[in-house]
NUTOR-142822 format. One record per residue: residue in three letters; x, y, z of N, C-alpha, C in turn. Coordinates in pm, whole numbers, plus 50000, padded with zeros to 5 digits. Layout:
residues N
ALAXYZXYZXYZ/...
end
This chain:
residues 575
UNK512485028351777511135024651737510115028951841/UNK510095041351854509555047552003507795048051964/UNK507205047951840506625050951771505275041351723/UNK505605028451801505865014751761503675013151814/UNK502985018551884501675013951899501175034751890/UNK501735041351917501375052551972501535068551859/UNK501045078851830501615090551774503045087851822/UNK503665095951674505185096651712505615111751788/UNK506655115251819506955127251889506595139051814/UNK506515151851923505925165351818504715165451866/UNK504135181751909502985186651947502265188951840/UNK500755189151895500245188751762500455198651673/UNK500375214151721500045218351620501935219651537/UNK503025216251578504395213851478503765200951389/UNK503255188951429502995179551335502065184751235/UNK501515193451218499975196251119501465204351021/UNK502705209151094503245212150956504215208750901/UNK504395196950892504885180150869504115177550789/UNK503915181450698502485174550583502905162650556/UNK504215159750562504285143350511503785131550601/UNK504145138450767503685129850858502245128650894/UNK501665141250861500225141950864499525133150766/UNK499675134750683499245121050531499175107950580/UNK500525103350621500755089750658499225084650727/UNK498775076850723498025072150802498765065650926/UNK499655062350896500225052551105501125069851108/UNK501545077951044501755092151093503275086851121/UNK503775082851000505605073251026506265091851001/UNK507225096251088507695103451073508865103750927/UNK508085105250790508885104350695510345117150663/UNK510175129450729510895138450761511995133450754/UNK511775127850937512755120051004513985115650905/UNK513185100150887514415090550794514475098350683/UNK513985108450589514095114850501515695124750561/UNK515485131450602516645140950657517945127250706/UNK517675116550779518565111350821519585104550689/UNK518575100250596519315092950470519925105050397/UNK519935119750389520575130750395522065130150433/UNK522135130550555523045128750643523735117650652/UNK523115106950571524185091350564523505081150713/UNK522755083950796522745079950908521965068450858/UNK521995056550762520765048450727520155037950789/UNK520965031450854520185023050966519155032151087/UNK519515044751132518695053151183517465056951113/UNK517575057750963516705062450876515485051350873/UNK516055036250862515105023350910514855021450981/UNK515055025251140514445023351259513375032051256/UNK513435043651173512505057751182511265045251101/UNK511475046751003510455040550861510175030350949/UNK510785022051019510085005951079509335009751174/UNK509825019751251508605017051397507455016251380/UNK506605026751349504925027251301504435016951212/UNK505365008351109504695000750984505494987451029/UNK504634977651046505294962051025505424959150862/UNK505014967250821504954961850636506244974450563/UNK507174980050642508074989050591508514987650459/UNK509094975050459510014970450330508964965950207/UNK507514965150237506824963350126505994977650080/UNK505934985650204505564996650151506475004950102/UNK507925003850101509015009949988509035005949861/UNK508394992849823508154990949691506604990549616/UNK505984993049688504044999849623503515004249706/UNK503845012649846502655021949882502905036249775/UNK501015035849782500205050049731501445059049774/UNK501505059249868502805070849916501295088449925/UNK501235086650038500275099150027500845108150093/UNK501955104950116503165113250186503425121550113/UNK503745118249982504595126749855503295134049816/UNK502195130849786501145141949745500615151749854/UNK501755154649984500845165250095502615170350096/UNK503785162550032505065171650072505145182350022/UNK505485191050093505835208850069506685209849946/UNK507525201149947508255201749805507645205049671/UNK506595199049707505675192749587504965209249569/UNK504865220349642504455231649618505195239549641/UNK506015242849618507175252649626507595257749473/UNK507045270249405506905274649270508365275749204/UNK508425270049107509665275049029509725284448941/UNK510605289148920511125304448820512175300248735/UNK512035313148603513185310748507514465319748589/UNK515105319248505515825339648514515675345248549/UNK514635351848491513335363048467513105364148594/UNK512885355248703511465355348806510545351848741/UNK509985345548644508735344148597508475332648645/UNK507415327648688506655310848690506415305548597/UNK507605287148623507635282748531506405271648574/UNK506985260048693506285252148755506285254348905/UNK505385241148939505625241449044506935228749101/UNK508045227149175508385213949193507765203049246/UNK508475189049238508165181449256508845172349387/UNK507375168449437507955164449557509155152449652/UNK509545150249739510365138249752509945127949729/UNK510775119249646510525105349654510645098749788/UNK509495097349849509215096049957509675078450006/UNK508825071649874508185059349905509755054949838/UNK510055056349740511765054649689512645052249817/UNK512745061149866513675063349975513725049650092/UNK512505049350112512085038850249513125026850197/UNK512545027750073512905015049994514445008450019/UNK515115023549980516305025449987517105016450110/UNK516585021950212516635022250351516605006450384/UNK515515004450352514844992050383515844980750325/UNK516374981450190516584970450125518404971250212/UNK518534979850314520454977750316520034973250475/UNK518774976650552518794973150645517874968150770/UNK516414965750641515424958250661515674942650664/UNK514514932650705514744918950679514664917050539/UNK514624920050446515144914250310517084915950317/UNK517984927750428519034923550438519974920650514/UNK519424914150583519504906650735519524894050715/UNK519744884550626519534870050659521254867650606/UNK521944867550741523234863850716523474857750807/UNK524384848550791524624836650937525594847351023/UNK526364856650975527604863651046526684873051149/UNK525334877051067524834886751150524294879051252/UNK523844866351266522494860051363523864857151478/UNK524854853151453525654846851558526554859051615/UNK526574874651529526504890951611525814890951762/UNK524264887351674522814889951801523054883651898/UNK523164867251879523434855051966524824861652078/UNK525454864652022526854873152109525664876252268/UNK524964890152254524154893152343523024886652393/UNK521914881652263520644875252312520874859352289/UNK521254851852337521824839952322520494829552289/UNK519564835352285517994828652245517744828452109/UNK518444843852041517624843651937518774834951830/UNK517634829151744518554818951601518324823651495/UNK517514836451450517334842351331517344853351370/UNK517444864151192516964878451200515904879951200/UNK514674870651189513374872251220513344876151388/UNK513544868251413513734870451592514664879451640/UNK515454884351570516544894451615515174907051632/UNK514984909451511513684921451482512564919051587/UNK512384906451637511334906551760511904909751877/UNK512804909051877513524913551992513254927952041/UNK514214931351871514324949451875512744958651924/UNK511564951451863510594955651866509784952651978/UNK510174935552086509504941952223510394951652359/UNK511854950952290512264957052394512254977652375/UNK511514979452246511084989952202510124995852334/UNK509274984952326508114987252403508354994052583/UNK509414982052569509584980352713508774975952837/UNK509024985952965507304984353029506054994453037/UNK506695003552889505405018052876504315011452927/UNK503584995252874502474995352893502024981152939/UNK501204985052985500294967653056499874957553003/UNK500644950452989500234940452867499124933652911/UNK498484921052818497604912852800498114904152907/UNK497354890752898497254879552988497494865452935/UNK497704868952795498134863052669496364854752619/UNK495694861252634494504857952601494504857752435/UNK493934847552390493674840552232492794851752147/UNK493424854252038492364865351962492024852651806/UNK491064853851788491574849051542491224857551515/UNK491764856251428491814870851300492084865051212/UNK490734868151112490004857951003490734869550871/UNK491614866350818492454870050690493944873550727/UNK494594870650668496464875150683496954886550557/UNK495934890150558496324899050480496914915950592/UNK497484924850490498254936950537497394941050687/UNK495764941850684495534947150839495314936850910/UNK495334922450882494794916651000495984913051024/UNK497684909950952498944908550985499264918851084/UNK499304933351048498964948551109498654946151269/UNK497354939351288496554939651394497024925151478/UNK497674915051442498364904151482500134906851568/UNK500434917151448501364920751463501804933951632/UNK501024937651582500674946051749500324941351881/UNK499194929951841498724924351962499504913452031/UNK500134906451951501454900552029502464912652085/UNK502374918352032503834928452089502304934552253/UNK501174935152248500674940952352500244926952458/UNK500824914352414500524907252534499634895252497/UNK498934892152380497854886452354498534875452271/UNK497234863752229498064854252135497044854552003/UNK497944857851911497004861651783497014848051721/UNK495844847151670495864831051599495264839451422/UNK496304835651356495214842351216494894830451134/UNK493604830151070493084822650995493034828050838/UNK493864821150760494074827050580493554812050505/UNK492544817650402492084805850302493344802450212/UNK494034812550172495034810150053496304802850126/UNK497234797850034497944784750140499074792850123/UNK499394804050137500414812550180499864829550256/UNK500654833050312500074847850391500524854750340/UNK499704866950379499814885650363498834887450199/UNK497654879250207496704879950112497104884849981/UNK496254898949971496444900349794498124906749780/UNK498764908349919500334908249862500774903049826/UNK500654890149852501104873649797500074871649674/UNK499204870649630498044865849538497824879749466/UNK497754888549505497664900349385497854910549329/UNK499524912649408500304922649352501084913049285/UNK501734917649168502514907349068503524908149113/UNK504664905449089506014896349154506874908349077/UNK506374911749008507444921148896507614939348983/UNK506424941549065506364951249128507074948049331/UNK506874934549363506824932849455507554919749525/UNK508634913349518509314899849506509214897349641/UNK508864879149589507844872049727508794871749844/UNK510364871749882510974871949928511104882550065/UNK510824893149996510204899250092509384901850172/UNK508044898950071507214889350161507234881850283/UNK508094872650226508184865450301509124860550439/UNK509844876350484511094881350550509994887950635/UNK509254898450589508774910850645507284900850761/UNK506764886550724505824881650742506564869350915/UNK508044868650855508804859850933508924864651073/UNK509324879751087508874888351192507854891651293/UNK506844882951196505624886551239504774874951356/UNK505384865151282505914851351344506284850851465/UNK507734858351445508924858551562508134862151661/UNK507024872651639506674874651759505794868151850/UNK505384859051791504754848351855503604846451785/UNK503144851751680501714849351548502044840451532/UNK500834829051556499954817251498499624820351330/UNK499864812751262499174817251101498734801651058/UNK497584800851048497514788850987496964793850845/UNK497534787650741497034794550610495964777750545/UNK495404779550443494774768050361493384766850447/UNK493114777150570491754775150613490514781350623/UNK489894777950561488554785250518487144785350614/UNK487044796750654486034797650799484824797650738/UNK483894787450754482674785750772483124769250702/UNK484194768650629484274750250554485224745750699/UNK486124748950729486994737550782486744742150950/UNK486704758150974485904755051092484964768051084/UNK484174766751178482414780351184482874787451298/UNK482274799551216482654814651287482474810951390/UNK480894807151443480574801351551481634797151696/UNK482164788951585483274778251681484554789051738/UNK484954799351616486214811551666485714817651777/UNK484354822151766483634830151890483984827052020/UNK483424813152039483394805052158484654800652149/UNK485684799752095486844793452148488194806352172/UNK487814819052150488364831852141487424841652196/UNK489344850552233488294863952384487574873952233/UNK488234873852171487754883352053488064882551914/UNK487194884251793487304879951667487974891451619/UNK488134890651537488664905551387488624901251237/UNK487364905651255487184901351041488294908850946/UNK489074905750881490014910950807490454903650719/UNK489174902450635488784893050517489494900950358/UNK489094911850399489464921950246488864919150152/UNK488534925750059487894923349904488534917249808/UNK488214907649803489314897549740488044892149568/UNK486974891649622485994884449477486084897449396/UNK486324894049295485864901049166484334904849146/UNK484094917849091482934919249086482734919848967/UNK480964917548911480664913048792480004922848714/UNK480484928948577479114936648521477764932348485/UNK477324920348486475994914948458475504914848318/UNK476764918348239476984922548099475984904548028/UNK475214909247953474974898047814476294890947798/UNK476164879347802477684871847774478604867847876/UNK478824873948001479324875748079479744857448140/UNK478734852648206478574840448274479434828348136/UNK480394821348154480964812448077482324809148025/UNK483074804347965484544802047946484964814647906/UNK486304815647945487434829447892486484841447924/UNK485724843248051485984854048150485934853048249/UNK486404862448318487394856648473487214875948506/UNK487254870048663488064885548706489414887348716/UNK489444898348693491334903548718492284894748854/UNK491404894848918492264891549066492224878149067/UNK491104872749001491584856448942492384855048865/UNK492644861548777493914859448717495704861748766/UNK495674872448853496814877348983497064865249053/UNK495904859949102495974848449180496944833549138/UNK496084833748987496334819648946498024819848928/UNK498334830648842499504836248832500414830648928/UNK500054839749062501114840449143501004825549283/UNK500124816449250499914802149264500514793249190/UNK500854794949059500984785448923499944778448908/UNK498704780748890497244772348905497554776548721/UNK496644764248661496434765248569494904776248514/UNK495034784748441493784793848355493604794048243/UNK492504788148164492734789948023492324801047986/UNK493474810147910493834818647834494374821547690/UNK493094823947622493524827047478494344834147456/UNK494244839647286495764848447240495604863047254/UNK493994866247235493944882947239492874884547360/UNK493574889847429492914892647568492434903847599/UNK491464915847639490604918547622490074924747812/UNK491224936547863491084935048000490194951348040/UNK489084947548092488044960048107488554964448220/UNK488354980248267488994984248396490424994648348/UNK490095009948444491065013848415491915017948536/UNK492265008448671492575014548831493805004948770/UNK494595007048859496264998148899496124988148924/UNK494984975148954494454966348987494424960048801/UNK493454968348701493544965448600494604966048512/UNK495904973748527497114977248483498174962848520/UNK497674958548675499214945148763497764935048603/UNK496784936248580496134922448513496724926948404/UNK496714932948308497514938548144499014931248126/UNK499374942948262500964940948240501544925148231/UNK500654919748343501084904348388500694896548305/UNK499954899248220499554890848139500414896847986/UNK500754907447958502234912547870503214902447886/UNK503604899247997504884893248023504844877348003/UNK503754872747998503574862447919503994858547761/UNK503764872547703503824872047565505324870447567/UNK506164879447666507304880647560508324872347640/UNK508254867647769508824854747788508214838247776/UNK508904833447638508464816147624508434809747718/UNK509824810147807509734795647903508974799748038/UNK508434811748090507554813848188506704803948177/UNK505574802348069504794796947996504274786948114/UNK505604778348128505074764048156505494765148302/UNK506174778848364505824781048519504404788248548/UNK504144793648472503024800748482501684794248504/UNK501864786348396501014780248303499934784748260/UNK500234795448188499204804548090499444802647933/UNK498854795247850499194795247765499504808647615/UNK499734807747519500474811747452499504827147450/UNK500064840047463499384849947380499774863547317/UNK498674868047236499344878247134499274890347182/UNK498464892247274497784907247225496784912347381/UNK497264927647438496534929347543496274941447554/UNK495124945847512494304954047555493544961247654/UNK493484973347693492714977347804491824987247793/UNK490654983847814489504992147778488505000147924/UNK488785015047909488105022548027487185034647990/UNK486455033148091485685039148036485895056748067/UNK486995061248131487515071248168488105074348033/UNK488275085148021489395093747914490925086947995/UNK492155094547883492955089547932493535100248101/UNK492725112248067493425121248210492665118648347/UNK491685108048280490355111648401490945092948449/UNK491595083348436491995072948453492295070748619/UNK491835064248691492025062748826493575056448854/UNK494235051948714495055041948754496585053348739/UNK497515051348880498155059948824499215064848716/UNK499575072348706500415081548572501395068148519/UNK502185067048633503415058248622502855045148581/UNK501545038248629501395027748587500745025448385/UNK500395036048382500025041848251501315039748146/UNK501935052248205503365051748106504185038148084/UNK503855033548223504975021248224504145011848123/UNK502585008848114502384998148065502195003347888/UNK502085013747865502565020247712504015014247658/UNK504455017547699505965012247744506024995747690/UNK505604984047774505494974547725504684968647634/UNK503594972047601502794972047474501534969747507/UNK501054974147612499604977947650498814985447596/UNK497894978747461497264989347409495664992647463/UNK495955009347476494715016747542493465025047458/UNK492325017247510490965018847430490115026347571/UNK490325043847523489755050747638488485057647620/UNK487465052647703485955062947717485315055447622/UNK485155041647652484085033847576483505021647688/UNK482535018647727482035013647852481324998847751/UNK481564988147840481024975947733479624978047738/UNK478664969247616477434965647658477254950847625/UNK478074942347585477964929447565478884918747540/UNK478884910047622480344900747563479894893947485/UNK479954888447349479734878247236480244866047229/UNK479454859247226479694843747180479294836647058/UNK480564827947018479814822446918478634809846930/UNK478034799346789477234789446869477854780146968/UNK479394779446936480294770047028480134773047195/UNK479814785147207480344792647362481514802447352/UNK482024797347271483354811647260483234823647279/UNK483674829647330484264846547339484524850547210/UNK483804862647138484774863646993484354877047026/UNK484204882247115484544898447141483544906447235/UNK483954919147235483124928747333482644936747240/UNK481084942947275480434956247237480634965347294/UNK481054973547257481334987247331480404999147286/UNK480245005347395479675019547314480315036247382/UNK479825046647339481085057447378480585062647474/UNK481685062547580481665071047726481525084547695/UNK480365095247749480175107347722481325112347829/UNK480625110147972480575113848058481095103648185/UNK481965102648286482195091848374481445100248544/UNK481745111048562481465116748644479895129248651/UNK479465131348703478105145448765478945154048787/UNK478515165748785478765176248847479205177148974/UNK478955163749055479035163249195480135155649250/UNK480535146949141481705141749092481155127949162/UNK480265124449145479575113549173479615106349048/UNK479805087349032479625080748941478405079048877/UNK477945086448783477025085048682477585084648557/UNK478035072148478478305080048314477095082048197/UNK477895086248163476345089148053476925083147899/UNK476435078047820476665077147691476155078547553/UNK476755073847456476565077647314475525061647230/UNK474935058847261474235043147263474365040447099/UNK474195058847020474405056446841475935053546834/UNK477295055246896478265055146874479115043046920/UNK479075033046835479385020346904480845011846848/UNK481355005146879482504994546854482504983846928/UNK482834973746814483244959846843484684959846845/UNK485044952646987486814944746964486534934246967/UNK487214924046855487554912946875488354908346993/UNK488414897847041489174887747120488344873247214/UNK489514869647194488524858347287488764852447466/UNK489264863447519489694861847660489154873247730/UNK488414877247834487904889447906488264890548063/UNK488974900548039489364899348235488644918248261/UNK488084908448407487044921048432487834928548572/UNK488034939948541488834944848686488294957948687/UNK487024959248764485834968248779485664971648907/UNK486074962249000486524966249115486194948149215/UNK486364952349342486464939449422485214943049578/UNK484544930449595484274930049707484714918949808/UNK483964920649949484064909150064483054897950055/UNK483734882650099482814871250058482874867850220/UNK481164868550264481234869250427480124858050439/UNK480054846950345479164838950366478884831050513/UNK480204830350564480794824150713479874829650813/UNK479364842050780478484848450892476964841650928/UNK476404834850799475434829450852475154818350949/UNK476724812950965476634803251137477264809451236/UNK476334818151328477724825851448477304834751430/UNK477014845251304477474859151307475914868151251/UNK475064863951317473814867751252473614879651325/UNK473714881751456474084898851485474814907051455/UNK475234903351400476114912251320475534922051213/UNK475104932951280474564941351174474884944851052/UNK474734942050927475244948850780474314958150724/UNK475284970550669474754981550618474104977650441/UNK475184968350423474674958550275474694949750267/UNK474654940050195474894925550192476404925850154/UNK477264915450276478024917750303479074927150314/UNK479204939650387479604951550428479624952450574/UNK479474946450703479054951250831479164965450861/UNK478264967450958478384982251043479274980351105/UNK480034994951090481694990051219481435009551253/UNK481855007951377482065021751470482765025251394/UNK482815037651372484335046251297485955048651389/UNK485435048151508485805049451598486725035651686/UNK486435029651651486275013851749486655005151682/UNK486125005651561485484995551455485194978051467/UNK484444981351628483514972251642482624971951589/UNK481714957751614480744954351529479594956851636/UNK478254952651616477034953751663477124941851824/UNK478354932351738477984919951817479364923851899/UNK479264916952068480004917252146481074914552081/UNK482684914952107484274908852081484104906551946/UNK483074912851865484014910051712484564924951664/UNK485034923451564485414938451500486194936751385/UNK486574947551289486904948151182488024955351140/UNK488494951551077489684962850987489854961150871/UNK490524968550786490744970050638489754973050509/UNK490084964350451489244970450331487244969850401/UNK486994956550479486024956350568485304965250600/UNK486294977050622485954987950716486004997650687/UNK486785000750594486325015250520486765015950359/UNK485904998750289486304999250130487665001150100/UNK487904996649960489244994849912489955009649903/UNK491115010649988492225019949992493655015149970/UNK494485027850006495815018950007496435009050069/UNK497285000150058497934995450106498464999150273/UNK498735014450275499085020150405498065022250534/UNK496515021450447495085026650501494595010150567/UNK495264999250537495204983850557496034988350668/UNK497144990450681497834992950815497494998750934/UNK497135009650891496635016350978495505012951068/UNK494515008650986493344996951022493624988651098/UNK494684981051123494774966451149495034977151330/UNK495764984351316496644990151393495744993051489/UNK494665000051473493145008651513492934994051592/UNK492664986451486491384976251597492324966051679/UNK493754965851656494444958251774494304968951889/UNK494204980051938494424990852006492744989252048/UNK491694990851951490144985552066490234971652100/UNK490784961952060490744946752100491494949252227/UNK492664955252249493394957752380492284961652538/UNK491644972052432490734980452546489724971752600/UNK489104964452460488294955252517488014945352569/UNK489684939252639490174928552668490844928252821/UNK491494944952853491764944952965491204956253001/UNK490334967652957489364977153026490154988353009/UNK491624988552952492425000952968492654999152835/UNK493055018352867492935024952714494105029452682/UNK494875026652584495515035652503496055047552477/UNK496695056952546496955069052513498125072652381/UNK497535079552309498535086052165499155095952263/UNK500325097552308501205105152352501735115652257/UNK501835129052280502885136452184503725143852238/UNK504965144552255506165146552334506545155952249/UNK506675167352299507155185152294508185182952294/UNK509235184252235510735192652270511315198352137/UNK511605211852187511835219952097513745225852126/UNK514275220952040515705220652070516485230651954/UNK517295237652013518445251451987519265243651890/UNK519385244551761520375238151654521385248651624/UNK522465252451693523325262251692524065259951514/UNK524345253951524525515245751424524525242451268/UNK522655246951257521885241251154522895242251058/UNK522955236050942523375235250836522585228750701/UNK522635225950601521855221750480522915225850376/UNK522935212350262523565208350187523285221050070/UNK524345226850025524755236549916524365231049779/UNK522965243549776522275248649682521165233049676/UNK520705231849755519995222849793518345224649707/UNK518145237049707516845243849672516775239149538/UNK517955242149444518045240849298517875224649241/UNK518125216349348518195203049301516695197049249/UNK517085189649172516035186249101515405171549114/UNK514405170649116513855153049168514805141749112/UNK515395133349146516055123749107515195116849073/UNK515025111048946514185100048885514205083648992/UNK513655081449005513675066649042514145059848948/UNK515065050548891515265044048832514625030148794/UNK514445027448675513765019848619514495012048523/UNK514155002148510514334990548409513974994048266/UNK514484990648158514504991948011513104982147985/UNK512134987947891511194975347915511284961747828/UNK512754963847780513044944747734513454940047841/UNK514254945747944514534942348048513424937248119/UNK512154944348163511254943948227510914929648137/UNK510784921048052509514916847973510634904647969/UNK511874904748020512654891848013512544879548082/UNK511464886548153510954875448273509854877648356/UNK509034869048388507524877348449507784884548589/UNK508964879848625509274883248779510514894148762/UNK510794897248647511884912048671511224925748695/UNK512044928348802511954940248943511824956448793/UNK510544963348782510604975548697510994981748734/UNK511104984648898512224997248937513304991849018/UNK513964994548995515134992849036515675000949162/UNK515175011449203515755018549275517125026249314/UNK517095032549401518475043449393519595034049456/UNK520565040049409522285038049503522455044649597/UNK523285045449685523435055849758523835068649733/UNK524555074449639524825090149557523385091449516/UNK522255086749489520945088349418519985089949552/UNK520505082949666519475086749766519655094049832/UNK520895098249870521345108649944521135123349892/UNK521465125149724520905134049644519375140049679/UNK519015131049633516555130749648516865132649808/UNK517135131549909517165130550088516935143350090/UNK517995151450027518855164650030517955171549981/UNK516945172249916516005184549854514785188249963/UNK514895174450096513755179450171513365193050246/UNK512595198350244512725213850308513105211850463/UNK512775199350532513185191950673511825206450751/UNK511015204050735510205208850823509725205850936/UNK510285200551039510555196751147511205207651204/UNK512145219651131513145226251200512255240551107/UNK512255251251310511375261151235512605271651258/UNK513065281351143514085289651160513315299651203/UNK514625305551309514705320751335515765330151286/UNK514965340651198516275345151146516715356451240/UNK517595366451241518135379451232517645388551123/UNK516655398551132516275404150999516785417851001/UNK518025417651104518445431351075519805425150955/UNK519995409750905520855406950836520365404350696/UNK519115403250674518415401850556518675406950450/UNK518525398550320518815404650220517845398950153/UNK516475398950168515605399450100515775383750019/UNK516245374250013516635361949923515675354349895/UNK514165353350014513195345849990513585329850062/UNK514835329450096514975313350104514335308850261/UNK514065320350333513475314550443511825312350435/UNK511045313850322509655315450297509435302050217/UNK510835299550149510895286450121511115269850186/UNK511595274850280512405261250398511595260350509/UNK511075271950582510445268750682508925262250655/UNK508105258550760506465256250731505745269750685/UNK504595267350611504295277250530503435283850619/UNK503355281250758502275286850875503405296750935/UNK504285300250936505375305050990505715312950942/UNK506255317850791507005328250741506585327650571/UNK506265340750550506115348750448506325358550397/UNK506875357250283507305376050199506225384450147/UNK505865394450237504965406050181505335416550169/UNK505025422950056505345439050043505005449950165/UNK505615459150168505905470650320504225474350309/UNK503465474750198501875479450190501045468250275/UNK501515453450259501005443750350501445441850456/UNK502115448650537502745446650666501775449550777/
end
């Protein structure tokens, strides 16, 4: 876990042709454990995937994976027979793999009494695999660096960056105290990814670690009600807002304000709380991102399991709809979440933008006005849509979930935090750099700080401002190290006919399967013959060949394997 606050190994310009590692935002050498789960080496393959990410085992089951959209795989042209171009391939299952990895030798599979009383053999302190993993991860550290003085930080949200940024700063010496309103941690992982994509268990393994290392979490407390920013200031060397966008935002739609509409993430929430929501039979969910897809689906699985019902406690319904104002290719939400929710009976109403929610004289919901999306994007690819105002439709229903997008609720700032410069109402100015604030020892990460991204872009964040909280706490800085060594592989080898292999599907659940229960897992993930397979197609660009070209036979396979900055086939006229 060499990797663990700092760039991982590799000069720069070999990492720029690593496209997978370049993507990453914490820059997790996916190569690495990619080639190692190849080779069978899989606990090596999880030390690779764990060092850079405290959230490993949750980002194997929903990170964006921006790894797989920069892998070389993913552009490497295919041919028939002929030589003709058919496609292009498709890249490693990147985010699959971790998964893989993760689930045989992450803390989701580590909680065995045989293993804790293994550890105890040597560290006779530790009593869990939570603490086993704190172990592994400060003696990672070692004495590379100068720790803290164990000086008090809060860090106002537990969600992915301020866990991120908790998670580091104990490992650098400090005592992180985090403050969470919701009465469990790791925010909208717990409250608003659904259980069917993401099981709390892990959660709640990957969070135990986080612990071990000496994180304070008090959850159920709400800063500015139970105590004022004010009071964190003065009783802490330094703050970290890492609140995230958690409120629903509103269209201001006619109708809008009153029973049976809600935002999406109120509904995720109530869900994954068991809070009671009243919910009619035909529901009616605006929004077309993956945010609006976990509200559809989750609310699908209502329909077709009865006895959820009364864990849930959502009452009875028929019918779920999703209405965007995107076409179906122009849809922000991705492919897979599309297909999958077709699949369970998500029906899609595309390129019609509301103009009114309807009520009857009672107050009821008895439907939306819609009218037709011309246009979602400018020329500039800027949000302007344009529409058809003569071309209109009514849907019936009487339930509306709005998932249009989310902001930050920073009301807390008006006791304490009035220097605090904001670019909007509630948004602060944060350095790009720093991502300090205006005001002395506070600072920011996550969605806070540079709007809603992935899951991995929360990490990375948290990661950033534990690393300026360091600087700004003991005056010393940080160096990203990148360690050169370029080593003679006499013996290279690669698995036969490796090139020809074809993406291994991720495996997935049947969707009666999926719909048998609100909490059954949709992917299932690989075995080991399935991961080792997908491992095996990586081009491993980490390793730059040198051939012999007085042995050449023209085959092309070295224009294919190496980085594409390195070697190319041109005709004797382009030489």
């Amino acid at each position: 876990m060499s990797s663990l606050l700092a760039s991982p190994p590799g000069s720069a310009y070999h990492q720029e042709l690593i496209s997978c590692q370049v993507a990453c935002p914490v820059h997790t050498d996916a190569r690495g454990y990619v080639r190692a789960i190849a080779e069978g080496r899989f606990e090596e393959a999880y030390l690779i995937a764990r060092g850079p990410n405290p959230f490993a085992s949750i980002c194997g089951r929903i990170c964006g994976a921006p790894c797989e959209l920069a892998c070389r795989r993913g552009k490497v042209p295919r041919v028939d027979d002929d030589g003709r171009f058919v496609a292009v391939d498709k890249p490693i299952s990147i985010r699959a793999l971790k998964r893989f990895v993760c689930e045989r030798h992450g803390p989701e599979a580590r909680d065995t009494s045989e293993l804790i009383r293994s550890v105890q053999s040597y560290v006779p302190k530790i009593a869990s695999c939570a603490e086993e993993m704190a172990h592994l991860l400060r003696d990672s550290l070692g004495s590379r660096i100068d720790r803290g003085s164990g000086e008090a930080v809060a860090i106002i949200g537990a969600g992915p960056a301020g866990l991120s940024a908790a998670h580091d700063l104990a490992l650098l010496g400090f005592r992180p105290v985090v403050f969470e309103v919701e009465p469990v941690p790791a925010g909208m992982l717990a409250v608003g990814v659904p259980a069917y994509r993401l099981p709390r268990t892990i959660i709640e393994r990957e969070v135990d670690v986080i612990r071990a290392l000496g994180v304070e979490i008090r959850c159920g407390v709400l800063v500015g009600r139970d105590i004022s920013f004010q009071t964190l200031r003065q009783e802490f060397k330094a703050v970290l807002l890492a609140v995230g966008a958690k409120s629903s935002r509103s269209l201001g739609l006619p109708g809008e304000r009153g029973p049976r509409v809600y935002g999406g993430v109120d509904l995720l929430r109530a869900v994954a709380l068991g809070s009671t929501l009243d919910i009619g039979k035909d529901v009616l969910v605006i929004g077309g991102g993956n945010v609006a897809y976990d509200v559809a689906r989750t609310v699908v699985r209502q329909i077709a399991f009865d006895a959820a019902r009364t864990a849930a406690r959502l009452p009875e319904t028929s019918r779920v709809r999703l209405v965007s104002l995107e076409s179906l290719e122009e849809m922000p939400a991705d492919t897979t979440e599309i297909l999958e929710g077709d699949e369970e009976g998500v029906e899609r109403l595309n390129g019609w933008g509301p103009v009114e929610i309807q009520r009857n004289s009672d107050g009821r919901v008895t439907g939306v006005l819609f009218r037709r999306c011309l246009r979602v994007y400018d020329d500039n690819r800027r949000f302007a849509p344009a529409y058809d105002d003569a071309d209109r439709k009514f849907a019936e229903c009487d339930t509306v979930l709005l998932s249009v997008g989310q902001a930050p609720a920073l009301s807390f700032l008006d006791e304490g935090g009035t220097d605090i410069e904001q670019i909007r109402p509630g948004w602060p100015r944060v350095d790009a750099q720093t991502l300090a604030t205006s005001a002395p020892g506070v600072f920011v990460a996550g969605d806070l700080a540079h709007g809603t991204r992935l899951l991995i872009d929360a990490v990375a964040s948290g990661k950033a401002a534990a690393r300026s909280i360091y600087e700004y706490l003991t005056g010393r800085k940080l160096h990203q190290d990148a360690v050169t060594a370029h080593l003679v592989q006499e013996l290279y080898r690669r698995e036969q006919g490796y090139e020809s292999i074809r993406r291994v599907a991720v495996p997935i659940a049947h969707p009666d399967e999926r719909l048998r229960h609100p909490e059954a897992l949709v992917e299932t993930g690989y075995n080991q013959e399935q991961a080792v397979r997908e491992a095996s197609r990586c081009l491993d660009c980490g390793v730059t060949p040198v051939f012999d070209g007085s042995r050449c036979v023209l085959c092309g396979g070295c224009a294919d394997v190496c980085p594409t900055l390195c070697l190319k086939l041109v005709s004797l006229e382009g030489v």
